[in-house]
C-alpha positions as CSV (number, residue, x, y, z in Angstrom):
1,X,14.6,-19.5,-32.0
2,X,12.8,-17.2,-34.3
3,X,9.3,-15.4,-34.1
4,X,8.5,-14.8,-37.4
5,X,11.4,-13.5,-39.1
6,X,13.1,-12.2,-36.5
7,X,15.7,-13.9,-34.3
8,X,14.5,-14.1,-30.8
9,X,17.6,-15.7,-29.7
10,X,18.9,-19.1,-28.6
11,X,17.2,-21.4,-26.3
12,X,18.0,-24.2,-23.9
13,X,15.8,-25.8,-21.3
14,X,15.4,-29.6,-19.8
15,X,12.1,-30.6,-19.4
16,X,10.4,-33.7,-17.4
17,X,7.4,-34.7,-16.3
18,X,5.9,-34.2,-12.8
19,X,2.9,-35.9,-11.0
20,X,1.3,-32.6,-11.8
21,X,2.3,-31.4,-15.1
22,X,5.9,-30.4,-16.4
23,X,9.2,-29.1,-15.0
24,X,11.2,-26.5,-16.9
25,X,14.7,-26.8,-15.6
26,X,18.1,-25.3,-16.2
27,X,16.1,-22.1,-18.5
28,X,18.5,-20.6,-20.5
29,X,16.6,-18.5,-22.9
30,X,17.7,-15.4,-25.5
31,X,14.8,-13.0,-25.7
32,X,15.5,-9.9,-28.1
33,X,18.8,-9.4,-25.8
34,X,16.8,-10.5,-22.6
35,X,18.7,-13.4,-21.3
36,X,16.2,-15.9,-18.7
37,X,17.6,-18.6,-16.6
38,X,15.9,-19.9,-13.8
39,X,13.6,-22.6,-13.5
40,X,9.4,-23.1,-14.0
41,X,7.2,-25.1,-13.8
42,X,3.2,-25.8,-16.0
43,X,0.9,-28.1,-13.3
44,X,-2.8,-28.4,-12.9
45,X,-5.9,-29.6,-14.7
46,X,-6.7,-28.7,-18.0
47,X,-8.9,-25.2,-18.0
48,X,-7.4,-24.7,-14.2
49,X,-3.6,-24.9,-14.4
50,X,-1.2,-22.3,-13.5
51,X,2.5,-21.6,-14.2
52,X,5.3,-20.7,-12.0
53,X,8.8,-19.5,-12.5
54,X,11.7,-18.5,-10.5
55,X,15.1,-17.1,-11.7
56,X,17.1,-13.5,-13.1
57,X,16.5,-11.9,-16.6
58,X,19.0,-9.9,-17.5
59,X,20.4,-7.7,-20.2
60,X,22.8,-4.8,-21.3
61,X,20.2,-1.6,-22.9
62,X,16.8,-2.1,-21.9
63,X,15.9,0.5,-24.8
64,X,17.0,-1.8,-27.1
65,X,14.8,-4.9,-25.6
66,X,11.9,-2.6,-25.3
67,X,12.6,-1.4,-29.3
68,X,12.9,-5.4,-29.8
69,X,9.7,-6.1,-28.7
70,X,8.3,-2.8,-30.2
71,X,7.9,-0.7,-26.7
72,X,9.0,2.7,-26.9
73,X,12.2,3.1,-25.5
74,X,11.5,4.9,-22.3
75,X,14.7,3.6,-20.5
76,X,17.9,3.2,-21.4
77,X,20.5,1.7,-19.4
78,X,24.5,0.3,-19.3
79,X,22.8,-2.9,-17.8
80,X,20.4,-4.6,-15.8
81,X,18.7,-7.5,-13.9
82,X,15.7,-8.6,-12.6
83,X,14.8,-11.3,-9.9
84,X,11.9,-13.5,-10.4
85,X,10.0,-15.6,-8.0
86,X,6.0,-15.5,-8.7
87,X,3.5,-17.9,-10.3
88,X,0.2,-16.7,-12.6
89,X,-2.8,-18.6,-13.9
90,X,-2.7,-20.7,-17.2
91,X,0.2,-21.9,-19.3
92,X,4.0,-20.6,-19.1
93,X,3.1,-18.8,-22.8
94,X,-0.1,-16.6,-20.8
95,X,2.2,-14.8,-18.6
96,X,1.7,-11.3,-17.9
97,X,1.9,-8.6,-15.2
98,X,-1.9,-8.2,-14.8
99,X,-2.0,-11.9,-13.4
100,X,1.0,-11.8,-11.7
101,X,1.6,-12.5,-8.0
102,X,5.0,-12.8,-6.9
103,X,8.1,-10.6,-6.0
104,X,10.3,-8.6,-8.4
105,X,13.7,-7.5,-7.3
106,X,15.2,-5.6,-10.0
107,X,18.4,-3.1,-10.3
108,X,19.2,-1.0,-13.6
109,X,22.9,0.9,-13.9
110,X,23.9,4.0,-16.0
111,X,20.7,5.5,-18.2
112,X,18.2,7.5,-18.6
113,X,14.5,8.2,-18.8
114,X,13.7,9.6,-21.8
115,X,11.1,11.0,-23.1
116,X,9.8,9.6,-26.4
117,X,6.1,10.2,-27.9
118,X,3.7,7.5,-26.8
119,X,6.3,6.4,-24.2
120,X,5.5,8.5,-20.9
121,X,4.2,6.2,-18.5
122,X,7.5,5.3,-16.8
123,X,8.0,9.4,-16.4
124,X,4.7,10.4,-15.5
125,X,5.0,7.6,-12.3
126,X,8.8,9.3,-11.5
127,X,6.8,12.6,-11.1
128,X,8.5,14.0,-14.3
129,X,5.6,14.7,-16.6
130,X,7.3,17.6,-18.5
131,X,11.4,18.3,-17.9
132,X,10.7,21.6,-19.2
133,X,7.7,22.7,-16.8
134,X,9.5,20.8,-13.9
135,X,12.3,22.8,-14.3
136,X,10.6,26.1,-14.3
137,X,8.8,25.1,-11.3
138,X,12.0,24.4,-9.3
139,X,13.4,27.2,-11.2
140,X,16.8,25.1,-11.5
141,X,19.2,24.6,-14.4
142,X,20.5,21.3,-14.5
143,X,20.9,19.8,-18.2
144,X,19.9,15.7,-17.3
145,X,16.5,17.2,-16.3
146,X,15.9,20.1,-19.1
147,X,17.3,17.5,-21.9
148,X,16.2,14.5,-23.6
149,X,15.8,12.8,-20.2
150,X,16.5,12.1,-16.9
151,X,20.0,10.8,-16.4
152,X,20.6,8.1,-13.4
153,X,23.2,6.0,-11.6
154,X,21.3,3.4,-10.5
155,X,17.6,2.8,-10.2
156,X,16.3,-0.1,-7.6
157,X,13.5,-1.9,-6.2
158,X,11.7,-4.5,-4.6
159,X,7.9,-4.9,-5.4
160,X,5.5,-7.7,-4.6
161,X,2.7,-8.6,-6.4
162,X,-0.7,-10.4,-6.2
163,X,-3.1,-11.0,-9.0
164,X,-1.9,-7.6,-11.1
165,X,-1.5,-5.9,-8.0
166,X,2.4,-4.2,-7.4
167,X,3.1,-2.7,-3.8
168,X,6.6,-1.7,-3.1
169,X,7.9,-3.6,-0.2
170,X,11.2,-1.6,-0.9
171,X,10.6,1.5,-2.2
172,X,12.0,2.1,-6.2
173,X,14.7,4.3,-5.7
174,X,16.7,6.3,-9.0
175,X,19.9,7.8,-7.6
176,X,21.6,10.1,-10.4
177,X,24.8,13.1,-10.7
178,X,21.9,15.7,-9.7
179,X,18.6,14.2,-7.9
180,X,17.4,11.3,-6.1
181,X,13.9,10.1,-6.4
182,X,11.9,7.8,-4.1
183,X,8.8,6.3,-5.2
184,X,6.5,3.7,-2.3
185,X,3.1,2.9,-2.8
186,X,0.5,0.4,-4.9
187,X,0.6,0.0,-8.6
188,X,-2.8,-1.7,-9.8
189,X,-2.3,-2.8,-13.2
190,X,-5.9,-4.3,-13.2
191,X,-7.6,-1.4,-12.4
192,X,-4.9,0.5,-14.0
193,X,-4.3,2.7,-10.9
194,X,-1.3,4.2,-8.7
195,X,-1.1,5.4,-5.1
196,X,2.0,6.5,-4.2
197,X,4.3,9.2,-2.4
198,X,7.0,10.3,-4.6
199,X,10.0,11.7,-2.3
200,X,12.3,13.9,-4.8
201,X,15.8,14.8,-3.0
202,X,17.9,18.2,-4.9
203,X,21.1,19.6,-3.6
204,X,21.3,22.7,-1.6
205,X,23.5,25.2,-2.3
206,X,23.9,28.3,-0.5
207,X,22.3,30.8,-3.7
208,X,19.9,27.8,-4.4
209,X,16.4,29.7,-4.2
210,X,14.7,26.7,-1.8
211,X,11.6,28.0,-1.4
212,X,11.2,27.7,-5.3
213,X,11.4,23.5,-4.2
214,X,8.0,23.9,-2.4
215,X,5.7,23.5,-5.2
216,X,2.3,24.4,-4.3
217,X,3.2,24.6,-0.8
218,X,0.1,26.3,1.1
219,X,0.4,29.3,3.2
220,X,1.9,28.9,6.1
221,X,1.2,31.7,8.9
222,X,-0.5,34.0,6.1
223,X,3.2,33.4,4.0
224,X,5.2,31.2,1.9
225,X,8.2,29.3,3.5
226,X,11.2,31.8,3.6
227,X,14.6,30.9,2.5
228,X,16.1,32.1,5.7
229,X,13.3,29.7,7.6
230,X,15.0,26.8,5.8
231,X,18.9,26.8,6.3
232,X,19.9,25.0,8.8
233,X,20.0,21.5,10.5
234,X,17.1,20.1,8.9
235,X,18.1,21.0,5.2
236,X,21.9,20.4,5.7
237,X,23.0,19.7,2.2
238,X,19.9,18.3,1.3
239,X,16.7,19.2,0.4
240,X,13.6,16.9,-0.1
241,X,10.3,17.8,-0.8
242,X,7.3,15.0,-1.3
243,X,4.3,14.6,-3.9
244,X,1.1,12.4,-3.9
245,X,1.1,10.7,-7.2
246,X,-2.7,9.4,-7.9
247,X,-4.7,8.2,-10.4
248,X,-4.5,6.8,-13.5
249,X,-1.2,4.7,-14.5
250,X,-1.4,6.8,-18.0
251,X,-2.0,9.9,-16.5
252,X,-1.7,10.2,-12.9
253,X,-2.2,13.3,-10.5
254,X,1.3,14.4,-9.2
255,X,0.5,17.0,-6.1
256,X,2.5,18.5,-3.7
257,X,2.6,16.6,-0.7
258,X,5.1,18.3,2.3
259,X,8.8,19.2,2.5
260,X,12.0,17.7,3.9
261,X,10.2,14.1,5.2
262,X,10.2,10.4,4.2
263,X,7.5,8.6,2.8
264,X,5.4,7.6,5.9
């Protein structure tokens, strides 16, 4: 299959007819190193049909299927999937996440977030609008958030969707060698909006300056948290601290939320 000039990839489907419009069956499609199986369907009148489709896409980089289908390369990863099960209005060719309603269960292994010019969304929503300024505000030194990008395990979630409308019914979680992040709330790709509480999780060391994780942490009793007010049971080797991320997709408004909780 070919789009243009460029490969896309090979293709194999069965189709048949139904009493309301066609059956896609036994999908087994090569997109620019996304594999789709899965099944679909195209039913309705003309002018008011809608498609559905349920099944996994898969692949091995998502950089590379991003740069194939000329997104930056935001994320890179060893591989990935993605579970499927949603419908959206009009034919199987007029899909797209602002008409979307469905769920999406997807899991990504061994990458990173990097940031590339004209490619910041995905950061910006993780909280990590600059690795350099982020660093100096938790006053830390580790090199897979000061470098190219942020380095991770495994990143996770389960959203569901209606009309455009993404709410995390499992919150996306990124586990990597040096911080965790949690993100739970709404993404509203039609009104091109996020609501959510970002839950960011750093190791505690005993010379780790902790009160340096409290970023724009109000007075408290007419001071700052101490260090000394902090060790103890409800750090153990762990500490969180929470942000509101609102706003804009593009550009949203990361603030400091509180320290040491889960997402409500």
């Amino acid at each position: 299959m070919f789009q243009g000039p460029d490969l896309v990839g090979a293709w194999s489907l069965k189709i048949r007819p139904t009493a309301k419009g066609l059956a896609f069956t036994d999908l087994d499609l090569g997109l620019k190193g996304l594999q789709l199986k899965g099944d679909g369907g195209w039913e309705g009148a003309a002018g008011a049909s809608g498609s559905w489709y349920k099944g996994r896409l898969d692949g091995k980089n998502i950089g590379d299927v991003l740069k194939g289908w000329g997104y930056a390369a935001t994320v890179t990863s060893q591989d990935f999937h993605l579970d499927v099960d949603g419908r959206w209005p009009g034919s199987p060719a007029y899909v797209g996440p602002k008409r979307f309603s469905g769920s999406l269960d997807a899991a990504f292994r061994n990458g990173q977030f990097v940031e590339v010019e004209g490619g910041a969304q995905a950061l910006r929503v993780f909280g990590l609008l600059n690795f350099n300024s982020i660093g100096r505000r938790l006053r830390l030194d580790f090199s897979d958030l000061l470098g190219k990008g942020l380095s991770y395990d495994r990143v996770k979630g389960l959203l569901a969707a209606s009309d455009g409308v993404f709410v995390t019914r499992e919150p996306i979680t990124m586990t990597g060698p040096s911080t965790n992040l949690e993100l739970n709330g709404t993404l509203d790709l039609v009104a091109d909006r996020v609501d959510a509480k970002l839950l960011v999780t750093l190791p505690v060391t005993n010379n780790l300056p902790i009160a340096a994780l409290i970023v724009g942490a109000p007075a408290i009793g007419g001071a700052l948290f101490l260090i000394d007010k902090l060790i103890g049971d409800r750090v153990a080797r762990f500490a969180s601290v929470q942000y509101k991320v609102e706003g804009p997709w593009k550009d949203p408004k990361i603030t400091f939320d509180k320290p040491f909780e889960k997402p409500n």
